[in-house]
ZARO-262069 format. One line per field, with one value per residue (C-alpha): residue in one letter; y negated, z, x. Coordinates in steps of 0.5 Angstrom, whole numbers, plus 500, padded with zeros to 3 digits. Layout:
REM ZARO-262069
r	c(a ...)
Y	c(Y ...)
Z	c(Z ...)
X	c(X ...)
END
This chain:
REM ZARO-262069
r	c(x x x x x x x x x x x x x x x x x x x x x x x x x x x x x x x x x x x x x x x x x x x x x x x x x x x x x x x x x x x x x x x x x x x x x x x x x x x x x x x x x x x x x x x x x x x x x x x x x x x x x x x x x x x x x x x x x x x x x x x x x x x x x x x x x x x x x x x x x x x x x x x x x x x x x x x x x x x x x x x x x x x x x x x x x x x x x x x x x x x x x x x x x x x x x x x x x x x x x x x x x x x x x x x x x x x x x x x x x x x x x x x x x x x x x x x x x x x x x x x x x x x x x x x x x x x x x x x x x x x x x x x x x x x x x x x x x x x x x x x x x x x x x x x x x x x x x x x x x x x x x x x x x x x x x x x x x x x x x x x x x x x x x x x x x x x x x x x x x x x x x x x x x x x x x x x x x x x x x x x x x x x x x x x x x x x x x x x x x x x x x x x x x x x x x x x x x x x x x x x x x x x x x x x x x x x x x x x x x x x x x x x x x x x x x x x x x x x x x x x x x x x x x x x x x x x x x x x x x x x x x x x x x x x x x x x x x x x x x x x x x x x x x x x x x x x x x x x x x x x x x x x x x x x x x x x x x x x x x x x x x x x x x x x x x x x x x x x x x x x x x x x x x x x x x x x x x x x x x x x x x x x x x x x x x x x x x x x x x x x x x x x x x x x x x x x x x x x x x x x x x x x x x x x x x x x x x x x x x x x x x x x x x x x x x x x x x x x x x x x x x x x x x x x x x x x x x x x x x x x x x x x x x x x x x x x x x x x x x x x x x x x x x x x x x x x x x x x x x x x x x x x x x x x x x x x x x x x x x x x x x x x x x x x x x x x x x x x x x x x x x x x x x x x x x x x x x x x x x x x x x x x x x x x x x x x x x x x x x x x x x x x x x x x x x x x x x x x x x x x x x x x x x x x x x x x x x x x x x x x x x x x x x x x x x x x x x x x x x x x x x x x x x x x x x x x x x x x x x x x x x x x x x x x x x x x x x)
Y	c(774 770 772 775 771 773 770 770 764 762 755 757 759 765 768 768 770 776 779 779 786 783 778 783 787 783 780 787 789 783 785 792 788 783 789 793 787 786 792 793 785 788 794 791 786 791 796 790 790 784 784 784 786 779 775 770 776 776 769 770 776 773 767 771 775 768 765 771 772 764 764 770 767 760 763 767 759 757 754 760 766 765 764 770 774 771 773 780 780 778 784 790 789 796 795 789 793 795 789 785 791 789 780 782 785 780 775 778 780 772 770 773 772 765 766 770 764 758 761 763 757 754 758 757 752 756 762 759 757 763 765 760 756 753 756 760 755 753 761 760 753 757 763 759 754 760 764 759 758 766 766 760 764 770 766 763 767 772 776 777 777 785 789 792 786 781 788 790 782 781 786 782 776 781 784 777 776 782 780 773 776 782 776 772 777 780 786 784 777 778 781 776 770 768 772 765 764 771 772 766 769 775 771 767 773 777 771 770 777 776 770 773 778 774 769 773 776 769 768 775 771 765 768 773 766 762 766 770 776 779 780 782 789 791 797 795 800 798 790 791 798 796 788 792 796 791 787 794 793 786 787 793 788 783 788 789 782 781 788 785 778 781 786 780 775 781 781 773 770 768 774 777 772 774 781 786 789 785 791 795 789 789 796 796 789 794 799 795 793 800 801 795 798 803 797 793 799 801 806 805 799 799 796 801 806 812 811 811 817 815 808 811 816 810 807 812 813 806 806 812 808 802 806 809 803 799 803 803 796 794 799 796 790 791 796 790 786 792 789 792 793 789 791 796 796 794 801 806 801 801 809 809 804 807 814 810 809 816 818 813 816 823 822 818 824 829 827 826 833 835 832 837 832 827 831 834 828 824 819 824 828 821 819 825 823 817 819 825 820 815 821 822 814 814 821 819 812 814 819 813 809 814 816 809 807 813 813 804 806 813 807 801 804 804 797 795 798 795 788 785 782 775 770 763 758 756 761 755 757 749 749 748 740 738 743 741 743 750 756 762 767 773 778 783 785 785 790 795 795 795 801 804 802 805 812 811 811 816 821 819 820 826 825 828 822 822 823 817 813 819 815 810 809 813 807 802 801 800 795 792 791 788 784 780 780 776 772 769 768 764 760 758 757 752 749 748 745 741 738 736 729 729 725 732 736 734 734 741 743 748 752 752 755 760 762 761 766 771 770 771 778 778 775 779 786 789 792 795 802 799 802 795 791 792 790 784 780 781 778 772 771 770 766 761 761 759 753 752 750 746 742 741 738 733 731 730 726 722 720 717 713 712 709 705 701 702 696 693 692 689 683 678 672 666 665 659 654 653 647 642 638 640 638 635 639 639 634 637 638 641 646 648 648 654 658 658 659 666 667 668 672 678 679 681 686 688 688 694 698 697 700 706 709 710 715 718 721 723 729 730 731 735 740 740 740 742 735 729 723 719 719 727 727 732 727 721 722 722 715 712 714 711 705 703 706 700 693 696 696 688 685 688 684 678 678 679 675 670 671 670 663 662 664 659 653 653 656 650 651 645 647 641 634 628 619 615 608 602 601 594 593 600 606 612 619 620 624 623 628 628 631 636 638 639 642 648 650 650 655 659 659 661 667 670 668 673 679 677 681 687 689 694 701 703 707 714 714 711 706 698 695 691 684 681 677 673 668 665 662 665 671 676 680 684 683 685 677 677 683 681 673 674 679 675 677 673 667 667 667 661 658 658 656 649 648 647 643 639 638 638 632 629 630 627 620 620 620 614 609 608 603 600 595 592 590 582 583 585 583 576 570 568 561 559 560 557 550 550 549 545 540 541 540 544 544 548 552 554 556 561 563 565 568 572 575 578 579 583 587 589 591 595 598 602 605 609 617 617 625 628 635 638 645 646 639 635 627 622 615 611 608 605 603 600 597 593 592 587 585 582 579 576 573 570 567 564 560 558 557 552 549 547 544 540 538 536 532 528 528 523 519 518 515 511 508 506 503 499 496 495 492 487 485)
Z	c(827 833 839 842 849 855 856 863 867 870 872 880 882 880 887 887 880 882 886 883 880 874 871 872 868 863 863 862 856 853 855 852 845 845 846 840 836 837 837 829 827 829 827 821 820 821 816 811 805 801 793 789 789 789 795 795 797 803 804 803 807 813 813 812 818 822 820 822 829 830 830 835 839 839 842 848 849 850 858 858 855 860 866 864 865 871 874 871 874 880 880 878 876 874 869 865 865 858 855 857 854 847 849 850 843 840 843 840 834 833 836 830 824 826 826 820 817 819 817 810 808 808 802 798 794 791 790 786 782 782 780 774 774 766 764 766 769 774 777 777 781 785 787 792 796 796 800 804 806 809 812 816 817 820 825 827 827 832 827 821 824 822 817 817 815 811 807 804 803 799 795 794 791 787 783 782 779 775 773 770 766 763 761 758 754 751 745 742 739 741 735 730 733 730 732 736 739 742 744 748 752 753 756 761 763 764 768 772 775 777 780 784 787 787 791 796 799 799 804 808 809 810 816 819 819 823 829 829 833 827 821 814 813 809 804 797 793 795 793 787 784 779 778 776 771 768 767 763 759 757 756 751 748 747 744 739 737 736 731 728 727 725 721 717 717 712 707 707 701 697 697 693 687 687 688 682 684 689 688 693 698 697 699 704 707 708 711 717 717 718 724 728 725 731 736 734 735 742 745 752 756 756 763 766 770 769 761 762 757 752 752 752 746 743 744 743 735 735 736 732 726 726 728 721 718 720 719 711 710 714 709 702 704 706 700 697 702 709 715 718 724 727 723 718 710 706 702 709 713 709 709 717 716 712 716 723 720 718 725 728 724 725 732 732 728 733 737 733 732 739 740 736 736 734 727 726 725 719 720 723 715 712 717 716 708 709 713 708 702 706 708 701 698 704 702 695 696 701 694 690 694 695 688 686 691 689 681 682 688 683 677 682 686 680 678 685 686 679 682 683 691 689 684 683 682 675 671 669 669 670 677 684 684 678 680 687 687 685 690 692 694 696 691 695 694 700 696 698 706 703 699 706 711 708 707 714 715 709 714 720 716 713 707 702 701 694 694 692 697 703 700 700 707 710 707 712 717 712 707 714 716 709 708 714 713 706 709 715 710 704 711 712 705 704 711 709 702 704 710 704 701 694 694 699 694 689 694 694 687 687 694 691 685 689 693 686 683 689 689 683 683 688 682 676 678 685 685 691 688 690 694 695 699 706 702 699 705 709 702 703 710 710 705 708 714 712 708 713 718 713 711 718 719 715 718 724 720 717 723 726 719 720 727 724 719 723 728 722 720 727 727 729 726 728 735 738 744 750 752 756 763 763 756 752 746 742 736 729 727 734 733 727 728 734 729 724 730 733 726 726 731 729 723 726 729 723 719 724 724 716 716 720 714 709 714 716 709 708 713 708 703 708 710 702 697 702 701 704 699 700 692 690 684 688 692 687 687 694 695 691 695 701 697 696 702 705 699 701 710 707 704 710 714 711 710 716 719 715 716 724 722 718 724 728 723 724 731 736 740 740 739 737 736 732 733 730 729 727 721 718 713 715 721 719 723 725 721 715 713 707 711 716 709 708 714 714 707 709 715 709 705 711 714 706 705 711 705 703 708 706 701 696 694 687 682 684 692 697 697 699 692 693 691 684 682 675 675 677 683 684 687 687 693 690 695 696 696 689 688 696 694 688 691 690 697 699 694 697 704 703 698 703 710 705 704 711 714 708 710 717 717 712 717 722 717 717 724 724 720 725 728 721 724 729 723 722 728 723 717 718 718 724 723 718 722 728 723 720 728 730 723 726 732 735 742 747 746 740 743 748 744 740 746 749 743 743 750 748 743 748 753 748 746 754 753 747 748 747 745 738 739 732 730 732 732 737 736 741 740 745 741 736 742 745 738 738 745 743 738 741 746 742 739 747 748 741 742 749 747 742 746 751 746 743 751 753 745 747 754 753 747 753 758 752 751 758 759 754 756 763 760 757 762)
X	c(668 664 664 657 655 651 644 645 645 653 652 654 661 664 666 658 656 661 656 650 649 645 649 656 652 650 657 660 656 658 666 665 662 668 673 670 670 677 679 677 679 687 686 683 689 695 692 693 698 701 696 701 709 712 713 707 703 706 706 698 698 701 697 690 693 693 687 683 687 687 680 679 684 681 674 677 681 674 672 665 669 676 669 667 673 674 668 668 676 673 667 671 678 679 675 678 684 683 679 685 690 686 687 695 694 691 696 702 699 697 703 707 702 702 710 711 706 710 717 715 711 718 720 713 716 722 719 714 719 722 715 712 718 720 727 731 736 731 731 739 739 732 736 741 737 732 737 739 733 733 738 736 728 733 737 729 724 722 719 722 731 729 732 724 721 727 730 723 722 729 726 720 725 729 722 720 727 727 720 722 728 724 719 724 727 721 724 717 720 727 729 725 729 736 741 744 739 737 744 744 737 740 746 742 737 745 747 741 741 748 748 742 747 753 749 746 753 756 749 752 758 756 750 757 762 755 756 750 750 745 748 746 747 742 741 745 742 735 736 740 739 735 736 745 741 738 744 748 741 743 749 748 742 748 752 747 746 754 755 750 752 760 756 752 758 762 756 756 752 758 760 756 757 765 764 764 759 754 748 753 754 745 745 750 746 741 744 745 738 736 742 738 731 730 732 726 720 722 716 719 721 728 729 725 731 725 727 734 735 732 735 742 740 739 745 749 746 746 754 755 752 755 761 762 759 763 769 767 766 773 775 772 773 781 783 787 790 790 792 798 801 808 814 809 812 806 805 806 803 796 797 798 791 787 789 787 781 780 782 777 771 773 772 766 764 766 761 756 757 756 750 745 739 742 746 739 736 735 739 744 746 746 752 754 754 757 762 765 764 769 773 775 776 781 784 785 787 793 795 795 799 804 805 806 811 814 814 817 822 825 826 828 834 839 837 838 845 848 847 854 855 855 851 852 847 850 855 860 867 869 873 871 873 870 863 863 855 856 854 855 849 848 846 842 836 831 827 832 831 824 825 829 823 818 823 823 816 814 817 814 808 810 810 817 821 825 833 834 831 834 841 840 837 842 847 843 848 853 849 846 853 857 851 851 860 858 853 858 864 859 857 864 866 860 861 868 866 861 867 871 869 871 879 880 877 882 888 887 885 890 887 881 882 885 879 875 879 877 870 869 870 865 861 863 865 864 857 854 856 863 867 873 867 869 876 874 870 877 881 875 875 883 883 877 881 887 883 880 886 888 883 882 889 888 881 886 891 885 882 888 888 880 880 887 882 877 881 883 876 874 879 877 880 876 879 875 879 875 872 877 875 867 863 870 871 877 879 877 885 886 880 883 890 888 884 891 896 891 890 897 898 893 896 903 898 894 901 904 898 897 905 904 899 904 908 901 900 906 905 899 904 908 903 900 906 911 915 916 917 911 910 908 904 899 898 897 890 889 894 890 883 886 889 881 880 884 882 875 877 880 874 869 875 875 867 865 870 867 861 862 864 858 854 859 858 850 849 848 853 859 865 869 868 869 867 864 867 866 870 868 865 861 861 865 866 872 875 872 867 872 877 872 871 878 880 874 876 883 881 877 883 888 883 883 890 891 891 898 900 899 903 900 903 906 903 901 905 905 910 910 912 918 917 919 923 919 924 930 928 921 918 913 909 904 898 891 890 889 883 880 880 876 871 863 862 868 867 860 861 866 861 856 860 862 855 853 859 858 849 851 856 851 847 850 852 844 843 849 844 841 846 846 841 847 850 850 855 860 858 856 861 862 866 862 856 858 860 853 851 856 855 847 848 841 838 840 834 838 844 840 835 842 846 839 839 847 846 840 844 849 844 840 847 848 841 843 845 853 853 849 851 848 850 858 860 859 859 862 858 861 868 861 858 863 865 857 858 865 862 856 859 864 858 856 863 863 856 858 864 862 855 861 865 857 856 863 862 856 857 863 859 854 860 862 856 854 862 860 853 856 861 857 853)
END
């Protein structure tokens, strides 16, 4: 495509040269040959079409386009050409009119080739990926940013933000698309794969083609919200036509692929091991081989639109087919155990399931029939086959259901109606007090609304009901209506023999039986033939009401007693004093004297609610036996109950009571105190332990002694009994006393607060021992130690080394802890120190005492022995 140049001389200026004949004649013949040059290259160029139908090929197009159209372009940009035209301008403009039309041709050809070129070279790289990418994933993640990068060429470029040329390159992607996903699923090794794996493709490819379409009207919406004038409005049909085909024709694959599997997952391996024919399941597994058979020798490309019919006749027989064999199978497969729908009883539900599978079938059939082509075919007469042979294992299994149901129902009825209303779970004859365990329970059979439903549905089937069963159905309302009476009035009366503990049961032994007596015709004689039903439960619910209204009355009265025992119990009796003045205790003997006299003062409380019980009973035997003597025999039992009631309320008093003193003995918490004295020869508490122990078994002894207080009952009343007189001048109160001191639990708690006041003052008569080593103070004879030294008559340094000593002791002393605080007790030191203290001054003033007497002594020798030597002198 080079340029033809003249051979004349054009070195001079073109003014000059546009006169010579020659030379402008030469030029235009060389002007003439460019124009037909160029004129052929563009016409050349626009007769072009894209080698292929993907767009890569317009890619290619246009970049051929521009290459040829830059170099011609380049040669007209060179300095010679541009002298040449100027100078053929300069001779005779009129004629480069015409050559200039073809170079204003040209330039806008280059111009938009080099546009086209340079906006499609940006999406190069994800339509090859689109084209020979790995997976069908990266189609997926290819689609979106190939779109965006569209909708950016649209806005840019000059040449392709036209519906001419963006509509028939979109519809180059969307070949390109359908291309890939034809490829991925290739029928040829598709049904050769595991049905997992096939489903999964087919999926893929569906998706692939739906995101493409979803994708590109997200990128309509996004160049419209862009706020370009030029929006997508591009022909649907022309896009996606094929690409929504494709995606119907997936989804028929899929369906295929999942009939398949349902059809395979019903004749599973291990069921031809427990079936009693596994050649029929075989057989059957080949049926279903045959359905899918057509789908695997296709003739035709499905996904072509061209081959739409026989695709759907293909689909249509393959439906028909798995219609009918699936209908048989679920029918085989269910003929025990029938599904049925919500509310169905078990015989009409499994007709109505077996005739909706007939109706189902005779649809399907319908049709088949319709379509001659399809009847006519070999395939056809054997549905046709299969489906009168199942027609008629459904006819004749509806016939077998029916009779039987009707031959069991026919026998079943008279039995039904002789049961009595009421059954018990033991056939005793013993009383209600003594079998508290015995219940009743409704005798009636469901069998019977059985028997009524599925009359009911028998005739909405249209199938002759027995007499029998029309009877009985047309009864359901009254046996509805006595059955939920009988079971509300055996709810009451269980309900109130469970309310009633067994001391109430007995105390209305006589209510009881009477109830008894009336259930137990129930039980005995009425049937469900019985015409007194309706009379019995309204004899029932009277006689339970009025039982319940008394045991209810007395529920009350045993709260108040309850609650009265319940305070009772939650005495407390070991009331402790505070402390005095800061960290002062009280005394041993003051502690405990306290604890008697608020002691004390609790029993007159516990003695007047202990009282108020007995009155509370007697409106028990008011409202039972009708008297109010507090000693009626019916009521013997029932004293007696509360009687335990109350040694069991005294023995948890004094057991928890001693249990709180426990807690108190070993809790480190001082409560009292007691001295340590110096008691020569030794050191002492104060008081003795001795007399500690003393002390806490006596307050052990005075808490249990609070019993004697409560005065027990008479034999079978509840009446206090009146002291005794045993003898003369003695008498007797009966009393819990004697039963609650003699309780192990009791026995125990007092054994063990014993124990720990007797380690804890032991412990403390340890921790004195310490003070054992001042014990020369006291122990040592003091005169007779002071006459040894006055007959020896030491040094000084004796009598200090003696008097450092003491003075050391008594030092020492004033730095020991004046307080032991262990467990309850605490121990005051300081009369002990006190004591040593005294002790060791005393010592100090004794050998001053006698140091002074020894000094004076000599001092007085020495003045008598200088008198004399003067005097000699």
């Amino acid at each position: 495509l080079k340029l033809e140049m003249p051979t004349v001389n054009l070195d001079r200026e073109v003014t000059i040269l546009a006169t010579v004949p020659v030379v402008v004649q030469s030029l235009k013949r060389c002007a003439v040959t460019w124009q037909k040059l160029i004129s052929r290259v563009l016409e050349e160029q626009l007769e072009k079409v894209p080698q292929g139908d993907g767009p890569l090929a317009e890619i290619c197009l246009w970049r051929e386009k521009n290459a040829t159209l830059s170099a011609l372009t380049e040669q007209i940009k060179l300095p010679e050409v541009q002298k040449i035209l100027e100078i053929l301008q300069e001779a005779e403009s009129k004629f480069t009119g015409d050559l200039q039309i073809v170079l204003n041709d040209l330039k806008k050809h280059h111009m938009e080739a080099q546009d086209s070129a340079k906006f499609l070279s940006t999406l190069e790289r994800h339509l090859k990926n689109l084209s020979t990418g790995t997976g069908v994933d990266v189609i997926s993640n290819t689609i979106p940013a190939l779109l965006n990068a569209l909708r950016l060429v649209w806005i840019m470029s000059r040449c392709y933000n036209k519906d001419e040329r963006m509509v028939p390159f979109l519809e180059r992607i969307s070949w390109e698309i359908s291309e890939r996903v034809r490829r991925v699923v290739d029928l040829q090794t598709l049904f050769q794969q595991d049905i997992a794996a096939a489903k999964k493709r087919i999926t893929e490819a569906k998706n692939t083609l739906e995101h493409w379409k979803k994708c590109y009207f997200t990128t309509c919406i996004q160049v419209e919200e862009s706020g370009s004038k030029r929006y997508w409005k591009f022909d649907v049909k022309r896009l996606f036509e094929k690409t929504d085909y494709m995606v119907s024709i997936c989804q028929d694959l899929y369906d295929i692929f999942q009939v398949t599997e349902e059809l395979y997952n019903i004749f599973i391996p291990e069921l031809t091991t427990v079936t009693e024919n596994p050649k029929a399941i075989e057989k059957l597994w080949r049926e279903v081989n045959v359905i899918i058979s057509p789908m695997e020798d296709l003739t035709f490309d499905p996904f072509s639109m061209e081959t739409a019919h026989d695709w759907a006749f293909v689909m249509e027989e393959f439906r028909e087919d798995v219609t009918v064999e699936i209908v048989k199978q679920i029918f085989v497969q269910n003929l025990k155990d029938p599904p049925r729908y919500k509310n169905h009883p078990p015989v009409a539900g499994a007709i109505s399931w077996s005739r909706s599978l007939s109706q189902r079938i005779h649809h399907t059939i319908t049709r088949f029939q319709e379509e001659e082509e399809l009847l006519a075919s070999e395939r056809g007469k054997e549905v046709k086959q299969i489906y009168l042979q199942v027609v008629k294992k459904m006819e004749e299994y509806e016939h077998q259901k029916y009779h039987q149901w009707r031959e069991r129902t026919e026998q079943m009825i008279p039995l039904l109606l002789k049961d009595t209303l009421l059954s018990v779970t033991s056939a005793t004859e013993e009383p209600v007090t003594t079998k508290k365990s015995v219940c009743f329970t409704l005798n009636f059979s469901p069998e019977i609304l059985d028997i009524i439903i599925e009359a009911k549905y028998m005739e909405q089937l249209g199938l002759p009901v027995p007499e029998m069963a029309r009877y009985v159905a047309l009864q359901e309302d009254k046996y509805l209506r006595y059955t939920s009476k009988l079971k509300a009035m055996l709810d009451r009366y269980h309900k109130l023999m469970k309310m009633m503990n067994e001391a109430e049961t007995k105390l209305l032994d006589h209510y009881v039986q009477e109830l008894w007596r009336i259930l137990k015709s129930g039980h005995k004689r009425l049937t469900w033939k019985s015409v007194g039903i309706g009379e019995f439960i309204l004899q029932c619910t009277q006689t339970i009401g009025k039982l319940e209204l008394l045991v209810q009355q007395i529920h009350n009265i045993s709260e108040d007693i309850s609650s009265k025992l319940q305070s009772i119990e939650s005495t407390n009796l070991f009331k402790f004093p505070h402390s005095k003045n800061g960290d002062k205790r009280p005394g041993a003997k003051e502690f405990f004297d306290y604890v008697k006299c608020e002691q004390a003062k609790e029993v007159e409380q516990l003695v007047r609610k202990y009282s108020a019980i007995p009155q509370l009973l007697i409106e028990v035997e008011r409202r039972v036996a009708s008297t109010n003597s507090g000693k009626s025999p019916k009521l013997a039992s029932y004293y007696a109950y509360w009687e335990n009631r109350i040694y069991q309320v005294l023995t948890q008093l004094i057991v928890k009571n001693l249990q709180t003193f426990n807690a108190t003995v070993v809790a480190n918490v001082p409560l009292l105190e007691i001295e340590a004295v110096l008691s020569v020869p030794g050191i002492i508490l104060q008081p003795t332990a001795s007399e500690m122990e003393k002390m806490t078994v006596q307050s052990i002894q005075d808490c249990v002694e609070v019993t004697k207080h409560f005065v027990r009952w008479m034999h079978g009343t509840c009446i206090e009994c009146p002291p005794q007189h045993v003898k003369a001048d003695e008498v007797v109160t009966f009393s819990f006393y004697s039963d609650v001191s003699q309780s192990p639990l009791v026995i125990e708690q007092a054994v063990l607060i014993t124990q720990n006041v007797h380690k804890l003052l032991a412990s403390l008569s340890k921790y004195l021992n310490q003070w054992e080593r001042y014990d020369l103070l006291w122990k040592s004879d003091k005169a007779a130690v002071l006459d040894r030294l006055a007959a020896e008559k030491p040094a000084c340094v004796i009598f200090d080394e003696q008097m450092q000593l003491y003075m050391k002791i008594a030092q020492e002393v004033t730095q020991q802890p004046l307080i032991k605080d262990e467990q309850f007790i605490r121990l005051q030191l300081a009369p002990l120190a006190s004591a040593v203290q005294e002790n060791a001054k005393s010592w100090v003033m004794s050998l001053g005492k006698l140091l002074n007497e020894l000094v004076r002594e000599e001092f007085f020798s020495l003045r008598d022995e200088i008198q004399v030597g003067v005097f000699s002198l």
